[in-house]
C-alpha positions in Angstrom: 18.0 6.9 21.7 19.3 3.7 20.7 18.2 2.3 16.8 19.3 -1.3 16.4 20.2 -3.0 12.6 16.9 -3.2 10.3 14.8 -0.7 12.8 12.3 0.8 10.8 10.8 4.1 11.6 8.0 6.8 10.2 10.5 10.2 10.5 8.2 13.7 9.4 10.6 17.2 10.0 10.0 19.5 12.0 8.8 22.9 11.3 12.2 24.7 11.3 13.5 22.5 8.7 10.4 22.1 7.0 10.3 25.8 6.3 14.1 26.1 5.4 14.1 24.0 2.9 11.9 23.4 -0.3 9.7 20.8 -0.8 11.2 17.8 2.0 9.1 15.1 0.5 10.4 15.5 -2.7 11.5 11.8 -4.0 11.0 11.2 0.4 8.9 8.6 1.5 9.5 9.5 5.7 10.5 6.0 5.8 13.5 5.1 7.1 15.1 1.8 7.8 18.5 1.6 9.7 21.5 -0.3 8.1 25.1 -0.3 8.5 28.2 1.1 6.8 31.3 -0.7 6.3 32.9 1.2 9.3 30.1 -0.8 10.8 28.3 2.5 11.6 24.7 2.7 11.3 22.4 5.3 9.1 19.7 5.3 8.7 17.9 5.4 5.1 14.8 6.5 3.4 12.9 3.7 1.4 11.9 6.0 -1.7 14.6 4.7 -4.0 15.8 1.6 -2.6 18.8 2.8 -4.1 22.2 4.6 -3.9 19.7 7.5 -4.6 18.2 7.3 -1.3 18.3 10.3 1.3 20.3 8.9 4.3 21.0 10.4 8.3 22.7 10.0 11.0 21.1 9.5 13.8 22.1 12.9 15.0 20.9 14.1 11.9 17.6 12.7 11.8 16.7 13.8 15.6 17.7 17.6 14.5 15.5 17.7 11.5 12.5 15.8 12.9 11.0 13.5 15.0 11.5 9.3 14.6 8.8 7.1 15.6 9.5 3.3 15.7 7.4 1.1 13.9 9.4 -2.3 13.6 12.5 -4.2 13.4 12.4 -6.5 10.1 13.6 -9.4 11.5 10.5 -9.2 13.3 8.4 -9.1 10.5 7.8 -11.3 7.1 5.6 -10.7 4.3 2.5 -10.9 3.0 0.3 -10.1 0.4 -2.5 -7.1 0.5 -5.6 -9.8 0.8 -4.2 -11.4 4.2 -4.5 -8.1 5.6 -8.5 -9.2 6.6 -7.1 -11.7 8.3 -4.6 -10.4 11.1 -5.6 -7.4 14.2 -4.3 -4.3 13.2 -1.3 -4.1 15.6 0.0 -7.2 13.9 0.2 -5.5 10.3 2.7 -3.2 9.0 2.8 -1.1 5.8 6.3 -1.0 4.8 5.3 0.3 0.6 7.6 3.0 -0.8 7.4 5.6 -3.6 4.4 6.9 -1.8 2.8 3.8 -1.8 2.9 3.1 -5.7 5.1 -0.4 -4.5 3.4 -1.4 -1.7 4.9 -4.0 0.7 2.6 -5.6 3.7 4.2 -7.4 6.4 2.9 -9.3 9.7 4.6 -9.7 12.9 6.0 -13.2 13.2 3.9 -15.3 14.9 0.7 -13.3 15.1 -2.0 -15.6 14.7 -5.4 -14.9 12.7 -7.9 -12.5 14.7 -11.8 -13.5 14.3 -12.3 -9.9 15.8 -10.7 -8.5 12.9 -12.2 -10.8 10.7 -15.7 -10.6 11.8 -15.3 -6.7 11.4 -14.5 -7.2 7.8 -16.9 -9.4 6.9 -19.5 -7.3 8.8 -18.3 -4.2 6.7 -18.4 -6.4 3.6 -22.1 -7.4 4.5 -23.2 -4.0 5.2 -22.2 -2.4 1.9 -23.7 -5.6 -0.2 -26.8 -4.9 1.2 -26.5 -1.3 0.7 -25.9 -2.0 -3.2 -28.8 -4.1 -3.3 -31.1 -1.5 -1.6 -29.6 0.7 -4.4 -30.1 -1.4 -7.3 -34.0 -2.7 -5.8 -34.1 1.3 -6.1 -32.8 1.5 -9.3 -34.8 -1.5 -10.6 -38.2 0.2 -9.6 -37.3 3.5 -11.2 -36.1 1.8 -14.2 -39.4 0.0 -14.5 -41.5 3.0 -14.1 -39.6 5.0 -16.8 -40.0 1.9 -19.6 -43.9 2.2 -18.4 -44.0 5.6 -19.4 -42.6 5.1 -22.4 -44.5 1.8 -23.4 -47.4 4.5 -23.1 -46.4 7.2 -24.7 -44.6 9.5 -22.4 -41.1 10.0 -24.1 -40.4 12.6 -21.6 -38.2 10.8 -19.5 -34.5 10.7 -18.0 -32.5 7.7 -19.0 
């Protein structure tokens, strides 16, 4: 396997070194972008900290704990905020937050161009539960209605 400068890949251990050691996701995000030393070697390092803190492998290392799976290379990539993420397909969009997501960081490939497939399933979606909320509330309006009814007359025996 060959990683190249800014790679960034998804790494989860394996059993065996899941089960000898406590707690692996500990301050681990299973993140891990690949950067280079000043031997010019390259490591490759999880994105929790962002920090001196972070947990770092070789590559060797990394393939005998667990299993890599590529996601991007950042030069490949630029950013963007969470509400452009209606606009582009799926394949083009990357989640690249750390801390378990409590910074999040959204990125598109270069280039990719706006989908009206994607968007046309958001706005669908987006359609869908408005009229669901206003099926709800004409619901809630009539019940609502009825109760005040019942109490204009009399009946205090009702749920508000």
């Amino acid at each position: 396997m060959e990683i190249k400068l800014n790679d960034v890949y998804k790494f989860r251990y394996n059993e065996t070194w899941r089960k000898k050691n406590f707690d692996t996701n500990w301050c681990f995000d299973g993140q891990l972008i690949v950067k280079q030393n000043s031997e010019d070697e390259f490591y490759l390092e999880d994105t929790y900290w962002d920090s001196s803190e972070s947990k770092t492998f070789t590559l060797k290392q990394a393939l005998e704990r667990g299993e890599l799976t590529f996601v991007c290379n950042l030069k490949d990539v630029e950013k963007i905020s969470e509400r452009d993420l209606v606009y582009y397909a799926n394949k083009d969009l990357f989640d690249l937050s750390r801390q378990h997501r409590c910074y999040q960081r959204f990125y598109k490939r270069k280039g990719a161009e706006k989908s009206a497939t994607k968007m046309e399933q958001v706005l669908k979606s987006k359609f869908q539960e408005i009229e669901a909320d206003i099926e709800w509330k004409s619901k809630e309006l009539k019940w609502t209605k009825e109760k005040l009814e019942k109490l204009q007359s009399g009946d205090m025996n009702i749920c508000i």
